[in-house]
Each structure stands twice: as structure tokens, then as C-alpha cells.
C-alpha positions in Angstrom: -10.0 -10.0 -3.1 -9.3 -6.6 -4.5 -6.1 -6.4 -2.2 -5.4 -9.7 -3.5 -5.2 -8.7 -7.1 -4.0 -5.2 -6.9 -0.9 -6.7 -4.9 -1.0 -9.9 -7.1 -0.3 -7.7 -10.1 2.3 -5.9 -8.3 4.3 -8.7 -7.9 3.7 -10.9 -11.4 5.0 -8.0 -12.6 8.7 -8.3 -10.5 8.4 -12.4 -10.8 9.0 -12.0 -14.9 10.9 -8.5 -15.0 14.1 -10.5 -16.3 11.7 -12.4 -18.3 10.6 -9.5 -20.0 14.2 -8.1 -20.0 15.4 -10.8 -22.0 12.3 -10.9 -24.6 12.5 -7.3 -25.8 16.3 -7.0 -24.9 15.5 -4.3 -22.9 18.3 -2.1 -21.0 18.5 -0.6 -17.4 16.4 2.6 -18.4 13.6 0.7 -20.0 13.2 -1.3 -16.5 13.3 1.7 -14.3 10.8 3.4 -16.4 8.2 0.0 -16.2 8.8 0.1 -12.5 8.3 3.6 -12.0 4.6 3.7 -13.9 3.5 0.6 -12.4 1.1 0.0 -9.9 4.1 0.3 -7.3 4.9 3.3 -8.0 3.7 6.5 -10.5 1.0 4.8 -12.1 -0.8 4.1 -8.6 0.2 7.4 -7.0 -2.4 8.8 -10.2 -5.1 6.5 -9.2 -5.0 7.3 -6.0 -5.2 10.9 -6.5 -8.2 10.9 -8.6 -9.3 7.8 -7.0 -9.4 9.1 -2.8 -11.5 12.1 -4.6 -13.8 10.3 -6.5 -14.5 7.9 -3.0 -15.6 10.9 -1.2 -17.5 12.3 -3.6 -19.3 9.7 -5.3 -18.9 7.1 -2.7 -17.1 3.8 -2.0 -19.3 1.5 -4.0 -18.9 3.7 -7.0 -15.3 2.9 -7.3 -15.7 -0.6 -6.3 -18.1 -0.6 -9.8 -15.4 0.3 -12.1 -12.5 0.3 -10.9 -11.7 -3.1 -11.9 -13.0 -3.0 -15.0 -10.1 -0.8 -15.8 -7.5 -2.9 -14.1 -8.8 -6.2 -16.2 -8.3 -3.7 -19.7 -4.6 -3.3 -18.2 -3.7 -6.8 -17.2 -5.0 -7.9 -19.8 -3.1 -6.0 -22.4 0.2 -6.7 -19.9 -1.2 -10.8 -20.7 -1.0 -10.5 -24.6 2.2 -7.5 -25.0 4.3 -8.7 -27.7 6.7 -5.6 -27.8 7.6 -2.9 -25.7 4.8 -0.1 -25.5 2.1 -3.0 -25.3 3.6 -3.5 -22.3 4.0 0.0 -20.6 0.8 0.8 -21.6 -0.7 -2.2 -19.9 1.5 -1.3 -16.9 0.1 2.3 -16.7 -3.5 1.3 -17.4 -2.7 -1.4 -14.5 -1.1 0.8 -12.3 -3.9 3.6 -12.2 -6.8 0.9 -11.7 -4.4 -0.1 -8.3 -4.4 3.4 -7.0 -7.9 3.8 -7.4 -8.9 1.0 -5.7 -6.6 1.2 -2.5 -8.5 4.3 -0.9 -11.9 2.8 -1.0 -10.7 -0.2 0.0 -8.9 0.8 3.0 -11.8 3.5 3.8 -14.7 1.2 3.5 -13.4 -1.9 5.6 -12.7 0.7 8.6 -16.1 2.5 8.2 -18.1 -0.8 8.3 -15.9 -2.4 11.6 -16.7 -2.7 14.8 -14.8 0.3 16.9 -13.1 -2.9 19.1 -12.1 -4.6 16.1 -11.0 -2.2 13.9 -7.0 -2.9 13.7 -8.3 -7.0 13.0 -10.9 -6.1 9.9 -8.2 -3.4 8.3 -6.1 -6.4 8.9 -8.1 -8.5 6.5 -6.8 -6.0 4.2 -3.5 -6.3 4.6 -3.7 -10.0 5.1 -5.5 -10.4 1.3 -2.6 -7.9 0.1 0.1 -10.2 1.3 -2.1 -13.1 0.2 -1.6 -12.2 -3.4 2.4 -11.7 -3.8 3.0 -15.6 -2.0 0.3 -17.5 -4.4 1.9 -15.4 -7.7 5.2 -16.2 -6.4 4.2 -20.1 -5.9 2.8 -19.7 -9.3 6.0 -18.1 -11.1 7.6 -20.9 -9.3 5.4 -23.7 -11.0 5.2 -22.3 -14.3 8.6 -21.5 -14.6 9.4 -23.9 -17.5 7.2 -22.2 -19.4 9.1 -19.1 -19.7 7.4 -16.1 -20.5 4.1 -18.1 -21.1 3.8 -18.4 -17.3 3.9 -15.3 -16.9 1.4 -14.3 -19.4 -1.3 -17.0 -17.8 -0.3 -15.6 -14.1 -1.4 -11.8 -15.4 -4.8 -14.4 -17.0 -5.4 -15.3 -13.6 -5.3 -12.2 -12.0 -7.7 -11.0 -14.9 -10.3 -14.0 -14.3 -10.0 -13.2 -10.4 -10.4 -9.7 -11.1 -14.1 -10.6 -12.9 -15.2 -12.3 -10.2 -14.8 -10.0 -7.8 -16.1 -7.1 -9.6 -19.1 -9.6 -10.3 -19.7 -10.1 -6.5 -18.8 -6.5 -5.6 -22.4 -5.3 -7.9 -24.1 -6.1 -4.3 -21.9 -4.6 -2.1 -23.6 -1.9 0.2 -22.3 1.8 0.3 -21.1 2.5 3.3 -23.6 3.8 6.0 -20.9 6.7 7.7 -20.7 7.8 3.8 -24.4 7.8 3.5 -25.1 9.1 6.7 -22.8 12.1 6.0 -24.0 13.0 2.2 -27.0 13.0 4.4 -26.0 16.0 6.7 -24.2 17.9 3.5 -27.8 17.8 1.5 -29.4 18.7 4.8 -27.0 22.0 5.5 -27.5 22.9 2.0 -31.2 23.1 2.6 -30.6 25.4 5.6 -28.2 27.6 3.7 -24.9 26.6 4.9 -21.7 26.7 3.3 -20.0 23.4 2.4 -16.2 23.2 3.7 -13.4 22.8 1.4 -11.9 19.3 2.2 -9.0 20.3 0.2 -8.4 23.9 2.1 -9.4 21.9 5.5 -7.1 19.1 4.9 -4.1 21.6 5.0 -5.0 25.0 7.3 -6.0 22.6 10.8 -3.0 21.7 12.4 -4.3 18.3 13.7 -4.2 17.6 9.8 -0.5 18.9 9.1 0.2 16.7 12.4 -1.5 13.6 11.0 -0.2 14.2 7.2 3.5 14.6 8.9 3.0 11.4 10.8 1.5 9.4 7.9 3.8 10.9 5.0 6.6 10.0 7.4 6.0 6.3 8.2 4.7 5.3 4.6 6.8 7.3 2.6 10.3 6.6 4.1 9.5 2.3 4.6 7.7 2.6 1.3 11.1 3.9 0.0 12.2 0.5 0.3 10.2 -1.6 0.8 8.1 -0.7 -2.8 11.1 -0.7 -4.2 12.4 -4.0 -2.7 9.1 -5.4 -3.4 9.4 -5.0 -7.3 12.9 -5.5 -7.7 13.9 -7.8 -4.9 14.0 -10.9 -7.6 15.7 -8.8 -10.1 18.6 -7.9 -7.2 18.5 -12.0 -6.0 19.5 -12.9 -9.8 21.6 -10.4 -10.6 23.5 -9.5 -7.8 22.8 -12.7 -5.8 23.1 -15.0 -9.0 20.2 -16.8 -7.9 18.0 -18.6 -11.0 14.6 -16.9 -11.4 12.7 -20.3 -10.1 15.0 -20.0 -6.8 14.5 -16.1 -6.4 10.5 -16.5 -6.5 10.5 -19.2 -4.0 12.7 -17.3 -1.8 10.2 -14.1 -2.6 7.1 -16.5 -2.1 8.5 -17.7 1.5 9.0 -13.7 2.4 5.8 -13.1 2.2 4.2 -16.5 3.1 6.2 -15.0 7.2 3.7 -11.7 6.1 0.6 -13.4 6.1 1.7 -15.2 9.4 2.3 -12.2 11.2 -0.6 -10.4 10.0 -2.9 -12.4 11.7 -0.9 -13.8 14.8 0.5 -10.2 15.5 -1.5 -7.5 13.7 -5.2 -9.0 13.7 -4.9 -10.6 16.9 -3.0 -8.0 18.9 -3.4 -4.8 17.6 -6.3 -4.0 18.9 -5.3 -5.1 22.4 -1.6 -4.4 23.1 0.1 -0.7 22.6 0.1 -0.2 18.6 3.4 2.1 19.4 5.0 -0.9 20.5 4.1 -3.5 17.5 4.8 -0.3 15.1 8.6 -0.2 16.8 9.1 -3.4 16.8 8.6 -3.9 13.3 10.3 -0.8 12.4 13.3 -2.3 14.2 13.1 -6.3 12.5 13.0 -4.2 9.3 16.4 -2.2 9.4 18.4 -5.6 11.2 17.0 -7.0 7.7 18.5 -4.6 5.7 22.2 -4.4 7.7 22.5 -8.3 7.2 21.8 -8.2 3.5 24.1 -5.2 3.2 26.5 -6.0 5.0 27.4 -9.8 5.1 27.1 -9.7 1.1 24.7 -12.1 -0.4 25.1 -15.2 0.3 22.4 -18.2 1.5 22.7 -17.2 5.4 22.2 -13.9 4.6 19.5 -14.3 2.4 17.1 -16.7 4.8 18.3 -13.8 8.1 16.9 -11.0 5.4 13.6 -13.2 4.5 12.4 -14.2 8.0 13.6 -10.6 9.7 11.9 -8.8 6.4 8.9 -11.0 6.1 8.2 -11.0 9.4 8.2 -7.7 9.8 6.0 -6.8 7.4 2.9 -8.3 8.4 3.0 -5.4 11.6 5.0 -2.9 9.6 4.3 0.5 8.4 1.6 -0.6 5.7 -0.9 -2.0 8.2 -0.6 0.4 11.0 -0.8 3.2 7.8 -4.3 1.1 6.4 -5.3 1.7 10.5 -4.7 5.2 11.1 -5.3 6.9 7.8 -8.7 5.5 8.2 -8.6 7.0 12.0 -7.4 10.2 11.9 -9.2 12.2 9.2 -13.2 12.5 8.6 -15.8 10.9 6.9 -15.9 13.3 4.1 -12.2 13.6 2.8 -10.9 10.5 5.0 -10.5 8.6 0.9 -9.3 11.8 -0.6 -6.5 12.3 2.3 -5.1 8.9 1.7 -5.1 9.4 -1.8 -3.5 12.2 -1.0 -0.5 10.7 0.5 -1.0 7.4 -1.5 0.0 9.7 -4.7 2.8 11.4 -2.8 4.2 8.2 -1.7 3.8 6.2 -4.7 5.1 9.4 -6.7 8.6 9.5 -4.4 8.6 5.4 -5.6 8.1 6.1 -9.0 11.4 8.3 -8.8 13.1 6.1 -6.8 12.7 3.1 -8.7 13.6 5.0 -11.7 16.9 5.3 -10.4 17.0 2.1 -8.2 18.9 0.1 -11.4 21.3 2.3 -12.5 22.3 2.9 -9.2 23.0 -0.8 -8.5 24.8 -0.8 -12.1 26.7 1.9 -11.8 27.6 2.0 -7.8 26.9 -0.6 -5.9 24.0 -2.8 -4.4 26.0 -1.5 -1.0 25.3 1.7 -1.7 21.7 1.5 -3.0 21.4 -0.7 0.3 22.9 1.9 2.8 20.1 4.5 1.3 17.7 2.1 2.2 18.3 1.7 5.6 18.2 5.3 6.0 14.8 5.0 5.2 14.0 3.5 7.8 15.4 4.9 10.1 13.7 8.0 9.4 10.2 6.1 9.4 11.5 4.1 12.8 11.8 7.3 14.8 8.2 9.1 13.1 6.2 6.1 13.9 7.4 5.6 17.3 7.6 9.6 18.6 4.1 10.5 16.7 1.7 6.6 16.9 -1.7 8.2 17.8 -3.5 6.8 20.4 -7.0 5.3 18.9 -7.7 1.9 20.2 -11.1 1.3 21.5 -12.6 4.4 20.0 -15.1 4.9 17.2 -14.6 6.9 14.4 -16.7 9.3 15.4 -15.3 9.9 19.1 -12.0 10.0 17.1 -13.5 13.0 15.0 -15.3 14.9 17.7 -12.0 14.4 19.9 -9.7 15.7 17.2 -11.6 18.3 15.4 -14.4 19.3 17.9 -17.5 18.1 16.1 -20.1 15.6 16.3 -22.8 14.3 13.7 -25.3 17.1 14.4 -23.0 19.6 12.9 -22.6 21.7 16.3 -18.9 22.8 16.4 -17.3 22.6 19.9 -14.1 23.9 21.0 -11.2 21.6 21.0 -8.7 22.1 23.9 -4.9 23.0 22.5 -3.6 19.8 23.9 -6.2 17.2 22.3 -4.3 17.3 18.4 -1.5 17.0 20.2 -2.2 14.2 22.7 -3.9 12.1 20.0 -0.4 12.4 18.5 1.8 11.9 21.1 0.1 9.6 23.2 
């Protein structure tokens, strides 16, 4: 449920940007700048920073305690904004409580699955996060005739949902790698050892450049645009498309309806079975025929249902999933949150610019050109994912850490041979 929400918000914020446009008569600038401190873009890339740290250091449950009652402050000052700041501020407070959240989230559902299973449970994950964009779509769609007052009771639901949850997470377990770790830290303190810097580690090992490179690469580039498209896509349907607001949310609510699809027929139910390179490629390839036809053939209604099905589809085995699978994989059990918040901020931060700029670019170019960057993207993410997918299927987390970094629970260091960073890489 918290991908649910945090994704939920994400989107009831791109359903009523024209809304909002047209109640505070606000220009270009003013709707880069809520984009770019949302919880697509700057304001997550914060929470996730402090957020990945926190997770490691105080543990998963810990954030799973407040977090939310951060993010229901923020949507629900977003709910009630009857001018301008109300309404960044809302969007800031909402956007850190999102970044928070996503480390622990993706960190805890791959500590507590089964080693066989791991690429279905982190699909859960994604599957909840796609979940929430097609029901607040339907729900823009259904409330439509109320305006902005749809809106406003959409953010309401996300804030009564966002209760709930916190209510059930108060008996949530912590997670028993996490524990079991602490454990070992409190024990080599005893004996006199000296802790590791995560933050030092996490940049001087090469098989942690390797895997920041690989990560960075995929999520960054696709994030590029696909964050972008995900918050402005309705905006780009009605004004460059001339779609009506009711028509672009449906359109937006099918997209991701084909997400939720292939998440589970695809990315739950084969991802743990067939070659991830494969799926990764795949969907890497679905994506940029998406963006070709839409920038290419102009927007009209057969370019717009080719872009939906190619895009949607795509995205349930995309670069967000396989990213929610191996950044859980590929780092240890004591900075494994802090490394995705990490990258999380970095990505989320190159968004945040992006997005700033997205509009003015479309007003004062083209959508062409905006559209041609895009596909550059991914490109770049295409080639990363497919030269560098790690090869991690079948394998706990702990082989995966003794394999790459040449330790085991019992704190003996054992040499690594030059080729294992590399294999796990390149496989």
C-alpha cells in the first residue's frame, strides 16, 4: 500500500496540473518548479537521501513508523491549498515523505523473500506502484465534473489510505538480515573492531562503482523520461494533443492499467525463471518504438493508443522493476537502503532539473524536440542494462554478498578472485 500511495500521489498531482494551472493562473515556470519539488522529482531525491541513511541505521520499521505521518501532513495541505505556496509547500512536504519511504520499501520486501522468489515479491512492489496511478487516473476520470474539487477529495483519499496503512504498519516486524547484522556490529564493537564507513566503502570497491554505474545508468537515463512523462504526460495530451482533461486521464489510466498486466504476467511470473537480460532488453526496446511513434507520426489517436500499449506495456518489466531487483541485490545489508537512496536522490535530482525545463522547452521549441531528447535516453539506458544485467537469479543475498565482496556473516574476509565483480556484471 505504501507504493500505492506514494505513486498515487505522484500521479493526482499530473491528473489536475491544468487544474491547478487554471485556478492560480499560473505560467510555464510556476509548473516546472511544482514538478521539479514533487515527489517525482527534487522533493523525493531529498527523502531518499536522508531516508536510505536513516533505513540502515535505525532500521526499516523505523521509517515505516513515520514516514507517513509526514506524507499525510503534505497531502493533506496539497487537499486544502487555496493559493500558490499552500500548494508547493504541500508538494515539498509530499515529495520528501515519497523519497523516504521508497528505500525501506524496496530493501525490506527483498530482505524478507524467498531467494527463488525474489524478482515476484519485489514485483509486488512495483505491481502496488502501478496499482496507484490507474485507480487515481479512473478517479480523475469520475470526478471530473467536479473540477478542482475532484481533485482535492482524490489527494483525501490518498490521505485516508495513507492512515490506514501506517495504522497496520505499527506491527510490522523489522527485518531479520537488519537485525541479524546490528547484531554482528554490536558484537565487533565488543571485540574492539573498527566499524567500516558505508559511505567510503560504497565508493573506493570497484564492485560498487560497477554496480552504481550500472544502476545510475538504467534508472537515471529511463527515469529521464519516463518521470518526466509520467507527471506531465496529461499536460502534453491537452496541450499539444488537444485532448480534454477527462480523455487524457483515461488514456493515462489505460497506460498503466497494460503496467500492472505486465508486471505480473512478465515480471512476477518470469523473472525469476527466464534470463533477466533478456526481459530488461526487451522492455528497453518496446520503450524507445513508444517514443519514435509519438514523435514522429505527430499526435494523433493511432499514435496515441501505438504509444499507450508499447509504453505501458513496457513498463511493467522496464527499468523500475529490474532497478527495485538489483539495487536490493547487489549491495550489503548495512548500506543496501543508504545506496539506493543514494542513487534514488541522484536520479530524482537529474528529474527535478529536467522537469524544470521540460515546459519551456515544449513552449518554446517543440514537443519534437523535447521528444527526440527523450529517446536519447533511452537509448543510453537500453545499451547499460543490456551490456552490464548482473547475473543473480537463484541466489540469496548472502551468497550474492560473499560472492561479490568476499565475506560471509561471521565476519571472516576471504579473497575475491578479479573476475567475480566483474562476472556478476557481465554475466
Amino acid at each position: 500500500m505504501a507504493n500505492y500511495i506514494e505513486a498515487g500521489s505522484i500521479i493526482a498531482a499530473a491528473s489536475s496540473l491544468t487544474l491547478w494551472q487554471a485556478y492560480l493562473h499560473l505560467n510555464s515556470i510556476s509548473v516546472g518548479l511544482l514538478s521539479a519539488l514533487s515527489a517525482n522529482a527534487f522533493g523525493a531525491a531529498i527523502g531518499a537521501l536522508f531516508g536510505g541513511y536513516l533505513t540502515d541505521k535505525y532500521g526499516r520499521k523505523f521509517i515505516y513508523t513515520y514516514d507517513l505521518l509526514v506524507y499525510m501532513l503534505g497531502v493533506f495541505l496539497i487537499a486544502v491549498s487555496v493559493n500558490f505556496p499552500m500548494l508547493l509547500i504541500g508538494t515539498i512536504i509530499t515529495g520528501v515523505a515519497v523519497g523516504t519511504g521508497v528505500p525501506a520499501s524496496w530493501t525490506y520486501i527483498a530482505e524478507e523473500a524467498p531467494h527463488s522468489k525474489r524478482a515476484a515479491h519485489v514485483g509486488t512492489a512495483q505491481l502496488a506502484w502501478s496499482t496507484g496511478p490507474m485507480i487515481t487516473f479512473l478517479l480523475a476520470v469520475l470526478l471530473a465534473p467536479l473540477g478542482l474539487l475532484g481533485s482535492r477529495i482524490i489527494f483525501l483519499h490518498l490521505l485516508v489510505i495513507a492512515f490506514i496503512t501506517w495504522y497496520i504498519r505499527q506491527g510490522l516486524e523489522e527485518s531479520a538480515i537488519w537485525k541479524e547484522d546490528k547484531e554482528k556490529e554490536k558484537t565487533d564493537a565488543q571485540l574492539g573492531k573498527k566499524s567500516r564507513s558505508s559511505l567510503k566503502e560504497l565508493f573506493r570497491l570497484k564492485v560498487n562503482r560497477q554496480a552504481l554505474f550500472l544502476l545510475i545508468g538504467i534508472y537515471l537515463f529511463w527515469n529521464l523520461t519516463a518521470g518526466a512523462m509520467g507527471y506531465f504526460m496529461p499536460y502534453i495530451y491537452q496541450n499539444v494533443g488537444g485532448l480534454t482533461n477527462e480523455q487524457a486521464n483515461l488514456l493515462q489510466a489505460f497506460l498503466w492499467a497494460l503496467t500492472v498486466l505486465t508486471t505480473y504476467v512478465v515480471f512476477m511470473r518470469l523473472g525469476d525463471r527466464y534470463s533477466r537480460r533478456f526481459l530488461f532488453g526487451l522492455g528497453a526496446v518496446m520503450g524507445i518504438a513508444a517514443w519514435l511513434i509519438l514523435t514522429f507520426t505527430g499526435m494523433n489517436w493511432f499514435s496515441l493508443f501505438a504509444f499507450v500499449i508499447l509504453w505501458g506495456s513496457a513498463a511493467g518489466f522496464g527499468a523500475q522493476a529490474f532497478y527495485g531487483l538489483w539495487a536490493s541485490e547487489l549491495f550489503p545489508t548495512r548500506y543496501r537502503a543508504g545506496a539506493q537512496g543514494f542513487i534514488y536522490f541522484l536520479v530524482r535530482f537529474g528529474i527535478a532539473i529536467w522537469s524544470f525545463l521540460l515546459p519551456t522547452i515544449m513552449d518554446t521549441l517543440s514537443f519534437k524536440v523535447a521528444g527526440i531528447v527523450m529517446i536519447v535516453f533511452l537509448v543510453i539506458h537500453c545499451i547499460i542494462g543490456i551490456a552490464l544485467a548482473p547475473s543473480t537469479q537463484g541466489k540469496t543475498l548472502e551468497e550474492i554478498e560473499k560472492e561479490r565482496f568476499g565475506t560471509v556473516r561471521d565476519g571472516v574476509k576471504r579473497a575475491v578472485t578479479p573476475t567475480t565483480a566483474a562476472e556478476h556484471l557481465n554475466q
